[in-house]
Structure formats: structure tokens, C-alpha cells
C-alpha distance (Angstrom), angle and dihedral (degrees) to the residues before:
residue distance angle dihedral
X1 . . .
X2 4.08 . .
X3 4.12 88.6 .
X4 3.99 85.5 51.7
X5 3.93 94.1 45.5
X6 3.92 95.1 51.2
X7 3.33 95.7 40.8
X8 4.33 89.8 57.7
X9 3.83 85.6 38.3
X10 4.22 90.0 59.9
X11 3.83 84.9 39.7
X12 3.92 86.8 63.8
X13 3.59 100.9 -107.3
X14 3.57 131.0 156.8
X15 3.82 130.8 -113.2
X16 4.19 78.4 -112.6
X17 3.83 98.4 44.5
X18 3.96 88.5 53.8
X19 3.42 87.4 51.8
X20 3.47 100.6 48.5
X21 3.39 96.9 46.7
X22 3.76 93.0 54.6
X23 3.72 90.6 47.9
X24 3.55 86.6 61.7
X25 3.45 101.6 54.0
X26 4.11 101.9 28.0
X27 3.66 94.6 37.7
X28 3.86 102.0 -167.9
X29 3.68 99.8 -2.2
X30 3.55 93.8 61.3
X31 3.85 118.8 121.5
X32 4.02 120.0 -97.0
X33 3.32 126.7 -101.9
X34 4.13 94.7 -107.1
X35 3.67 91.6 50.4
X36 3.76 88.9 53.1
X37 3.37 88.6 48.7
X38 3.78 101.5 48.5
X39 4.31 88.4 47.4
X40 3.74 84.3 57.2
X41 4.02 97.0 44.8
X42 4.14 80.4 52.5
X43 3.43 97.5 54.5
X44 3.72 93.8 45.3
X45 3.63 87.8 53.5
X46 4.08 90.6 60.6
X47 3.21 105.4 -93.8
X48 3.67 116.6 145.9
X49 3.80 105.2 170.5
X50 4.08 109.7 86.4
X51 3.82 90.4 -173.2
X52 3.98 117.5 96.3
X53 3.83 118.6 -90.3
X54 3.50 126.2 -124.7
X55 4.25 94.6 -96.1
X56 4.21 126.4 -169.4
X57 3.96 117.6 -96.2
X58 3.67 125.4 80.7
X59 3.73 117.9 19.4
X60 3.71 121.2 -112.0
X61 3.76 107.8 -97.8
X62 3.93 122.1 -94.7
X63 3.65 110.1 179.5
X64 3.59 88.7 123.6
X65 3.69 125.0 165.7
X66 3.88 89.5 -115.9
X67 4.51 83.4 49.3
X68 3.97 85.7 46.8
X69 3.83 93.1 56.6
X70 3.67 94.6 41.1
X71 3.19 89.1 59.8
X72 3.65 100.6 46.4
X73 3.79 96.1 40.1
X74 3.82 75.2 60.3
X75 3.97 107.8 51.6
X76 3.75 87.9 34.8
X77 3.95 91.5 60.6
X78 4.03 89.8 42.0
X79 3.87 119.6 14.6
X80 3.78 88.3 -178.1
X81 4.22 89.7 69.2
X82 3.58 109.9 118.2
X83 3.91 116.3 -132.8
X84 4.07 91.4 -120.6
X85 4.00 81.2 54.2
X86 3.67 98.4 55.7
X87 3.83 94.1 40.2
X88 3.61 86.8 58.2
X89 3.67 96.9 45.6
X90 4.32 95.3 50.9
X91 4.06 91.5 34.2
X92 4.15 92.7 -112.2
X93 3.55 127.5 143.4
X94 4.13 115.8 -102.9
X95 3.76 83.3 -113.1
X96 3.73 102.6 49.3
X97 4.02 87.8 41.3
X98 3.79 98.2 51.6
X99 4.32 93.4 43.0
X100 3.62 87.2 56.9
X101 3.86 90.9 42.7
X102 4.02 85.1 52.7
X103 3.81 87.9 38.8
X104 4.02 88.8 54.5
X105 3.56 83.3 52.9
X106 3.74 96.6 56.2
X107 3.55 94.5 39.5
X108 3.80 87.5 -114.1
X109 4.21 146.0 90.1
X110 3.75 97.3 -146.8
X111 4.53 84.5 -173.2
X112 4.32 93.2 82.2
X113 3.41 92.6 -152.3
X114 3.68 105.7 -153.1
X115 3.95 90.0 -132.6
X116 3.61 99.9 56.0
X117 3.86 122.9 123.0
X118 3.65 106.7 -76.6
X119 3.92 112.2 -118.1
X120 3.87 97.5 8.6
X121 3.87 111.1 127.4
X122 3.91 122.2 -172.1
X123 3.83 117.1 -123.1
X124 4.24 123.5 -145.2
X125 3.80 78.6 -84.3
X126 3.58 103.5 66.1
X127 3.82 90.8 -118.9
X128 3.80 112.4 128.6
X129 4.28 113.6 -139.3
């Protein structure tokens, strides 16, 4: 939809044109007039990318298999190693530390994080395969 907007916006179009001719061909799911607006404002301010930045707000996730055996390389070596302790140690949030703890528990890392190791699976021990 972004691609279509700046490419009527460098045609000349109006805010109203845009939206007209998106109405015509999206019906009801066509974008409102504001976001049209805004998309234009953006690409009048430079920008050239019409894919989403990166934006603030919650992290991207980390429970990565390499994260998951960090962790459990840790607790296995001391099981008196408090969560807070280990999140310090491998730079990871409290959070992130103690759902992979739980996850190591469960045998599983509920997150998916999209980089993971492709076709490793965790068994009731925590150990990845």
C-alpha cells in the first residue's frame, strides 16, 4: 500500500486523489484519509524506505537456542545462581533470563525466536538436539 501511495504522491496527486483512487479499487479496506496523509508527509520528509522501521517498545526476542544453553550450562554448573545473577552475567533482561530458566524447566522456549537454529528441538532436559 506505501509503494502505491508514493508512487501517486510523485505523480502529483492529492491527499484526496490517493484516496479516491484506493477507494475504488479496495472498497472498504482501503486506507483512511490520515494514514494517507501521514505516508505522504514521510516521504516528503526523505524517506525512501516504505518498509517499517525498527521502532522503541518491546525488545526483540532472545531466547535463542545459543541464550537457552547459556543459561543451562550455567544452572547446571551452580543450581544455587540466582536468575538476576545469570541475567547479569550473559547481558539478558530478568524477564528473558527467568522464561528461559522456566522454559529449561519444561523442556521448551515457548518465545520462537525467528533466529533460532533451524530443526533443533529441546528435550525434558533442556538440552537442544
Amino acid at each position: 500500500m506505501r509503494v502505491v501511495i508514493k508512487y501517486l504522491n510523485l505523480k502529483g496527486l492529492s491527499v484526496a486523489e490517493i484516496s479516491g483512487e484506493l477507494n475504488s479499487v479496495l472498497g472498504d479496506n482501503a486506507l483512511s484519509d490520515a494514514t494517507i496523509y501521514r505516508w505522504i508527509v514521510e516521504f516528503q520528509r526523505d524517506r525512501k524506505s516504505t518498509k517499517d522501521e525498527n521502532c522503541s517498545g518491546r525488545p526483540v526476542d532472545v531466547c535463542t537456542n545459543q541464550n537457552v544453553r547459556h543459561v543451562n550450562d550455567m544452572i547446571t554448573t551452580d543450581r544455587l545462581l540466582t536468575v538476576r545473577y545469570v541475567a547479569a552475567c550473559l547481558k539478558l533482561s530478568y524477564g528473558t533470563t527467568h522464561h528461559q530458566r522456566t522454559g529449561l524447566q519444561q523442556g521448551v522456549c515457548s518465545m520462537g525466536a525467528a533466529n533460532a537454529d533451524a530443526g533443533e528441538k529441546a528435550s525434558p532436559s533442556g538440552h537442544f538436539t
